[in-house]
N, C-alpha and C positions, 0 to 999 in steps of 0.2 A: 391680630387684635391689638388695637392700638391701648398704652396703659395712662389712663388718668389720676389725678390726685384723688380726687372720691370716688375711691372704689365699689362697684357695687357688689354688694356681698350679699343681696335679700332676693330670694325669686320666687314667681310664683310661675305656676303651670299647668297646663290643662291634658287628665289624660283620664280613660274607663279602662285602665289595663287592670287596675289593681284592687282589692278589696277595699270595699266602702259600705258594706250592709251586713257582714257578717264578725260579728263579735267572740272573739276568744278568751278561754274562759285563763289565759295568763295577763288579757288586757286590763290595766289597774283602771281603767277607764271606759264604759261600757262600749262606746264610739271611737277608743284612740287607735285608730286606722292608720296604715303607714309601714307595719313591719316588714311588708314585699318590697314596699321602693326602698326602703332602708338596705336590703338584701341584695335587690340587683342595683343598687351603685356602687356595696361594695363590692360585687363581684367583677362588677364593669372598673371599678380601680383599679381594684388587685389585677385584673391581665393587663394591665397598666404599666403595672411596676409600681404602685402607690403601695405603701408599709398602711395594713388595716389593722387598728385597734377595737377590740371588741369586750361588752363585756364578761366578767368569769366562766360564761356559759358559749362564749367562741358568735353570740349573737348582737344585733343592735341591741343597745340600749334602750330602758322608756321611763317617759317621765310623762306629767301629765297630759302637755302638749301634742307627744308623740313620738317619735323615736331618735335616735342620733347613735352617731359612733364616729371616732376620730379615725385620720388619715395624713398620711404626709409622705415624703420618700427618705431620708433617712430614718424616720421616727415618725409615729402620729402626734403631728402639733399642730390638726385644724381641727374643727366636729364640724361635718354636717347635722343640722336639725330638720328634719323632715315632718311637716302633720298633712291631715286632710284638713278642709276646708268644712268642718259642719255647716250643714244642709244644703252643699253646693251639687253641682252635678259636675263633680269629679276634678274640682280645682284644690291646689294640693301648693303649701309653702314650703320653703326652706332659707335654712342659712347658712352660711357660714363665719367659722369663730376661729379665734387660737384658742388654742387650749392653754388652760392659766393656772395657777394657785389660785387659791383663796383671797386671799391679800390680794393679791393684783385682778383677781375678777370685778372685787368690789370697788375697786380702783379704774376701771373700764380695758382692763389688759384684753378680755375676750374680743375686743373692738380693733385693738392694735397691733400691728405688726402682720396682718392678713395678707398673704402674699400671692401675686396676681393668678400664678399659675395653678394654687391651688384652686380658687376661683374659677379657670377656664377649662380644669377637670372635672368640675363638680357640671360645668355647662354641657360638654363634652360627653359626660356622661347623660347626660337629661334625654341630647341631642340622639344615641342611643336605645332609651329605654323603648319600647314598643307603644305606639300607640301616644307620645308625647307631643301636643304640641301648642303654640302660642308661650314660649320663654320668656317671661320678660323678668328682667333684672332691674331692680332699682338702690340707689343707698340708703343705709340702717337711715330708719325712718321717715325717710322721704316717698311721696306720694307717686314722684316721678314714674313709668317703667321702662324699660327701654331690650332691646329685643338681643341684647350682648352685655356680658359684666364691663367691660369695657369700652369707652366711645368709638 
């Protein structure tokens, strides 16, 4: 995979592998769907060899959107963000970030310093999960998609 200056680090992807109708009652959000693919990319990292950060409870994180947890190989310094797609049939985003302070989130650190290979595990793993397909990856905020993080 060839590496570009604007990396793409936003993907979206089409899969029915994973729960999209049924609500849990630890969801802070009645639809935040996502805690399975959250699950199996880390598992799919971790026999990797990727260092998985998780939160207090050893599980992804969640926040409104949907779920995330960091990863990296010395230390976790990325997070994937993973949500469903409300009211789609079965189209699901994600991202990828450094992980930052405070100070420098607001500053746009979660943008910079994203490094390629984290990136082409996150794809790697997509490529993996059961039932995935149509990858396309575009850059933070561009409309673009394209079928590889990389040109």
């Amino acid at each position: 995979m060839r590496l570009m200056a604007n990396l793409r680090t936003e993907v979206s992807f089409l899969t029915s592998a994973f729960n999209t109708t049924e609500s849990y009652e630890h969801f802070i959000n009645e639809h935040n769907y996502g805690s399975d693919v959250a699950v199996a990319l880390m598992e799919h990292l971790h026999s990797r060899g990727w260092h998985i950060g998780a939160d207090e409870t050893g599980k992804a994180g969640q926040e409104d959107f949907g779920w995330y947890f960091s990863f990296g190989r010395d230390k976790a310094d990325h997070t994937l963000l993973v949500g469903h797609v409300t009211d789609s049939e079965g189209e699901w985003l994600a991202w990828v970030e450094r992980n930052a302070g405070f100070l420098s989130s607001l500053l746009g650190g979660r943008k910079k310093g994203i490094q390629p290979e984290a990136v082409e595990a996150i794809h790697e793993a997509l490529q993996a999960l059961p039932g995935v397909r149509d990858i396309k990856w575009s850059t933070a905020g561009s409309e673009e998609a394209f079928a590889t993080p990389a040109g």
